[in-house]
N, C-alpha and C positions, 0 to 999 in steps of 0.2 A: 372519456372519463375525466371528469374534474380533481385536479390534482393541487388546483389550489397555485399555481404559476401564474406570475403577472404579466401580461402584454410583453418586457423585456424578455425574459425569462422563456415565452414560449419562442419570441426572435431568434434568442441563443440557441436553442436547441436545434433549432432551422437551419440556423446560420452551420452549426458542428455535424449538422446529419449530412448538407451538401458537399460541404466538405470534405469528410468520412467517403463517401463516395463517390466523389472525383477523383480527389488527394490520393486516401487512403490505401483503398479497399484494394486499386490497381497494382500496391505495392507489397498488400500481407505476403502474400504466399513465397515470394522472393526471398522478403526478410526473414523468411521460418527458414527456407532451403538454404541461404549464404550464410545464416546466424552471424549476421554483421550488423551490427545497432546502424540503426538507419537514421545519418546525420540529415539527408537531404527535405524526410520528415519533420524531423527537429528544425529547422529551417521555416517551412509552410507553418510548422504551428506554433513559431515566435511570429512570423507575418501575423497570422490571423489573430493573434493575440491570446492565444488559449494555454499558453506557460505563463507565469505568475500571474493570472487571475486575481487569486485572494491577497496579494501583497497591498498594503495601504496604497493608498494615492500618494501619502508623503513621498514614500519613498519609490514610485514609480509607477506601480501597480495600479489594478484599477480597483483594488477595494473589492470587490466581489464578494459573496457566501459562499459556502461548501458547499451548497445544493447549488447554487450557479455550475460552480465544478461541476456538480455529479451529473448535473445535465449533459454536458459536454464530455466526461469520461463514456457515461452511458455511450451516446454516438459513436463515439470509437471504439470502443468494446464490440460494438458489432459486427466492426470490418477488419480490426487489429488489433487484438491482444495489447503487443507490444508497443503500441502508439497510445492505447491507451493508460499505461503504465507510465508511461511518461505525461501525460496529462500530471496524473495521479501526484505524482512525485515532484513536479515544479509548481505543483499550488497545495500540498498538505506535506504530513510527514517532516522533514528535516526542515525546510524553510517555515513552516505553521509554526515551530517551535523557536527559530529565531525570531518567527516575528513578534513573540508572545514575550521570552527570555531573555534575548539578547539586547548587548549596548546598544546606544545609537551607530555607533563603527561600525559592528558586526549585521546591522541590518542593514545599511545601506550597501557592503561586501555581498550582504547573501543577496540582497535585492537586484543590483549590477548583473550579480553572475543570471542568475536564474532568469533573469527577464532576458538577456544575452543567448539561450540556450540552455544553459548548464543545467544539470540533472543531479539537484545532490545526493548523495550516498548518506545513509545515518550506517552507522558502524556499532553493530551492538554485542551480534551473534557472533559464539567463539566455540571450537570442537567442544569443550565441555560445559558449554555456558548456552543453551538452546532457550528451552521455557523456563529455566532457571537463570534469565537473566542476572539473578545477583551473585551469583557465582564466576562471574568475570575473574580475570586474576592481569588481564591487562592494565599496566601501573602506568601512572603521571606524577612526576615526582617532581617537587619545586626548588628550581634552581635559582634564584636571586630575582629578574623577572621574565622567568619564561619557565616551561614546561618541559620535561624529557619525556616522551612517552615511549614504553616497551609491550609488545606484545605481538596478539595476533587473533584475526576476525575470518569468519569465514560466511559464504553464503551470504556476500556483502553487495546488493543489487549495482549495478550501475559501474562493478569495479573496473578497471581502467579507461572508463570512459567518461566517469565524473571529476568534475574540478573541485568543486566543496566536500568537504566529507568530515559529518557529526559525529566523532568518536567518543565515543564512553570509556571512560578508565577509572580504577579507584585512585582517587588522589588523596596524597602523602608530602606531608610538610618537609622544612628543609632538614628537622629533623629526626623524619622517619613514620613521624606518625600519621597513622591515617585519618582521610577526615570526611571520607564519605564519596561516594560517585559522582562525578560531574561529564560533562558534555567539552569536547573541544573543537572547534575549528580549525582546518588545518587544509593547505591543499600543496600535493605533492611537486605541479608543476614551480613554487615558490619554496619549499623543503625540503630535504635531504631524510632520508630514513625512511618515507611511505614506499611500498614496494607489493608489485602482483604477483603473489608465489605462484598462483596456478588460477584459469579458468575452468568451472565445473563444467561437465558436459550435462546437457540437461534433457528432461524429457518433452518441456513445451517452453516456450516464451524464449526462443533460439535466440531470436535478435537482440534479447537483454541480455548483458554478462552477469552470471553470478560467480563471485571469483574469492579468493583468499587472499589478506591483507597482512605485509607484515610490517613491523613496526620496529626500528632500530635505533632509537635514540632519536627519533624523531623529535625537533624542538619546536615546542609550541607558543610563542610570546602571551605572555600571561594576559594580558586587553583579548586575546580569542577565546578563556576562558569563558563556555556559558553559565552563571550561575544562576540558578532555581531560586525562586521565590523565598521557599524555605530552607537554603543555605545547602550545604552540600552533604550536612549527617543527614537531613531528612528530605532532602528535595530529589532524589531520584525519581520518584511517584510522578512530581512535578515534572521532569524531564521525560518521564514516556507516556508522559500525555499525548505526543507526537504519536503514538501510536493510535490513539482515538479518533481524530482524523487520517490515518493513514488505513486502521482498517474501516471505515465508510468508503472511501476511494476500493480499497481491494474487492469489499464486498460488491459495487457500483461493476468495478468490472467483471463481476462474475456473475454478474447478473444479467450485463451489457451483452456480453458473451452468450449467454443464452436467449437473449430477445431475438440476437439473430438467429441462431440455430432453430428458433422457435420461426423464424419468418422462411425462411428457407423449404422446413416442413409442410409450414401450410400452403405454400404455392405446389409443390414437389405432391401433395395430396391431390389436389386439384388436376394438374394434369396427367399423373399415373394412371395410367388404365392396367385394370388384371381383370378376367372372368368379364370381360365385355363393360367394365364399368371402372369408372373413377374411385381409386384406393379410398380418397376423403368419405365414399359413400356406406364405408365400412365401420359398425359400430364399435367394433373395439379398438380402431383408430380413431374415432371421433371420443371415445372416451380417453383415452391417452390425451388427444391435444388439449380436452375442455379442462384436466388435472395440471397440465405442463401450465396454462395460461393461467387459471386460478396462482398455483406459487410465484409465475413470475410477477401477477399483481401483487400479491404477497410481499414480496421479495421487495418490488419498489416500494411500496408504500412504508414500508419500515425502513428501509434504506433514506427516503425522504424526511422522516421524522427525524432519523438521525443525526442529519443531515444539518436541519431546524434546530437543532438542542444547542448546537453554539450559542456561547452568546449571554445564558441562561447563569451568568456565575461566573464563568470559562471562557477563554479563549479556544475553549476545543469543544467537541460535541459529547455529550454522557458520557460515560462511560461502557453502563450496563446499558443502554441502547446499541452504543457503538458496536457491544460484544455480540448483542441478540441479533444484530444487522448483518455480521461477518459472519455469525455460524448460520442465518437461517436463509442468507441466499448462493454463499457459496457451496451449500449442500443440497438445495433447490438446484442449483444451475449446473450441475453432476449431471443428476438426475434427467433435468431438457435437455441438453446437449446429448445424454446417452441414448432418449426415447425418439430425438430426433434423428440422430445418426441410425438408428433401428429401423424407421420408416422410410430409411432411401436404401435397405437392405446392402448388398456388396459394393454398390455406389457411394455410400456412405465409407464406406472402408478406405474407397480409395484415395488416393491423395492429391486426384483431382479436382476433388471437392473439398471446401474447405471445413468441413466437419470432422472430419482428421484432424485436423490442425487444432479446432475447437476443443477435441476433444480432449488432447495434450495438454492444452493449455489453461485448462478449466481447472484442472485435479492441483494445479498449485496452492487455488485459493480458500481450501481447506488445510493447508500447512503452514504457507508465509505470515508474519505478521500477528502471529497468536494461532496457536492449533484448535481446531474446535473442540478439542477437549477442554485445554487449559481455558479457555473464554465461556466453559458453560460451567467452569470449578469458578471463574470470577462473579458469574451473574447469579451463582448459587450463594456466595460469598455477601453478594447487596443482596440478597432475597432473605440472606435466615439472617441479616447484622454481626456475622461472624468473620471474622479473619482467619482464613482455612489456608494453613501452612503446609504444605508439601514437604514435609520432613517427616523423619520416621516415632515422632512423638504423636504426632498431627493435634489435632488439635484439643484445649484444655482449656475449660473452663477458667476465672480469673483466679478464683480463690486456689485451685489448684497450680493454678501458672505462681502463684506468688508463692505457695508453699513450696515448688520445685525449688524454684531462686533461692532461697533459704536452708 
């Protein structure tokens, strides 16, 4: 199938699939059982170059697109979740946003760390602050020059095992007043106050920490402020942009994830024999796989568009692509990885195969990053040109919004 990849482009993928399956694949099931972030990974895919990808050349990187990436996430999606999360997260997500936002200081900082290893952490989610991101109540308060930050983040990927970390707090002048959400850089091994109250125990993607962040008077020197295009009363919007490429990556791997559950079955059909004959000869099996391989085309080919939209205006990809990308293959790839694990019957159950594993680890990517709820209330939001607020008013017309105000 013509997918529209150049000469490079199909290299890359070649180059991430061998990879994947020397490297990788030998080492999933380890990292699921130890749930120990696997440095020695992180290692092979700074050698092969597959962490900061998309950072300019200036500053290190080799300039790449996010379909570059998603090639490369794809491939490890198929043999490790968690490997390919870290793809995801040293070429989009916290670093996409300094590369777009930040000083020239601050990017050569994030560029150094990430192209080194490092796995930024963006710091957003807080116990009462989930799809209602602007409900934060984590503060940054300006002290002469530098920042005091207080709070606390939860279900923050990467926690005590990242060096960079994008924290979001509402910032507040020296006297008191607020002045809008900003982005700060910050990392604990050079700070006093960053601190891991607790690692969540979780149901897939073991070898990632998802943990709790607190926040004690942490000082932030005011140069790691990231400020937003449009200033910090209205540049939030701006700064979760990071999320627009970070969910194409999530979506990428929940799709990756199921290309292989999807390749596993159609071999595993093939040599099953029941009733004297090969399972794949069975029509209600052969119509499962011809639906599972329809959405996982599905899946990429909007994942790829989305992928393209960079560029286009933005330093990020659509938004309402990005949205339609996240909710239509991280709900497709449920779905494969369920029908496949059902065609290898109590073999699939077991945890010697790695469809178990898949299976865990698949169900995050309809939560992380935007719930498919909240991302089909946004693409509803560009579809009728309305701003659909999630408050107990909801929403109101202009002429009525201005008679409320009065």
């Amino acid at each position: 199938m013509d997918l529209g990849l150049s000469a490079d482009q199909l290299a890359l993928q070649e180059r991430a699939q061998a990879f994947a399956r020397k490297v990788v694949r030998p080492r999933a099931a380890d990292i699921d059982a130890s749930e120990r972030y696997p440095w020695d990974i992180v290692k092979a895919l700074t050698q092969e170059r597959f962490v900061g990808m998309t950072i300019p050349t200036t500053y290190g990187g080799q300039g790449l697109s996010f379909l570059d990436a998603v090639l490369v996430i794809e491939e490890m999606a198929k043999c490790c979740t968690v490997t390919a999360r870290i793809v995801v997260e040293t070429n989009m997500g916290a670093i996409s946003t300094v590369m777009a936002y930040g000083t020239d200081e601050q990017k050569h900082l994030a560029a150094s760390l990430v192209l080194a290893g490092d796995k930024p952490a963006i710091c957003i989610t807080e116990p009462d602050a989930g799809s209602d991101t602007t409900a934060m109540t984590t503060r940054a308060e300006r002290r002469g020059d530098r920042y005091l930050i207080n709070g606390r983040k939860h279900w923050i990927t990467g926690a005590g095992v990242s060096r960079l970390h994008l924290i979001f707090a509402r910032v507040f002048d020296e006297k008191g007043i607020e002045l809008g959400i900003g982005g700060f850089l910050a990392m604990p091994d050079e700070a006093k106050g960053l601190r891991v109250a607790r690692r969540e125990t979780t149901m897939g993607l073991r070898g990632m920490p998802e943990g709790e962040l607190v926040f004690e008077n942490l000082e932030v020197p005011a140069a790691m402020a990231v400020l937003p295009p449009s200033g910090l009363r209205h540049g939030f919007a701006d700064l979760m942009n990071a999320y627009n490429s970070q969910r194409v990556g999530a979506g990428t791997v929940a799709m990756g994830i199921a290309a292989g559950a999807l390749d596993l079955a159609v071999d595993w059909v093939k040599e099953r024999e029941q009733f004297g004959r090969p399972i794949g000869e069975f029509q209600g099996l052969q119509w499962m796989l011809a639906d599972m391989q329809t959405q996982l085309t599905a899946s990429r080919l909007v994942l790829y568009q989305a992928a393209r939209s960079r560029g286009e205006g933005s330093e990020f990809p659509d938004p309402m692509l990005a949205a339609q990308a996240k909710i239509f293959a991280s709900e497709a790839a449920i779905r494969i990885v369920n029908d496949s694990l059902q065609m290898f019957g109590a073999r699939g159950y077991s945890r010697d195969l790695p469809l178990e594993r898949m299976a865990r680890d698949v169900r995050m990517f309809t939560i992380g990053g935007g719930t498919a709820q909240v991302l089909r209330t946004l693409v509803a939001s560009r579809l009728l040109g309305w701003k659909l607020p999630q408050t107990r008013d909801g929403y109101m017309a202009d002429d009525a919004r201005r008679h409320a105000a009065e």
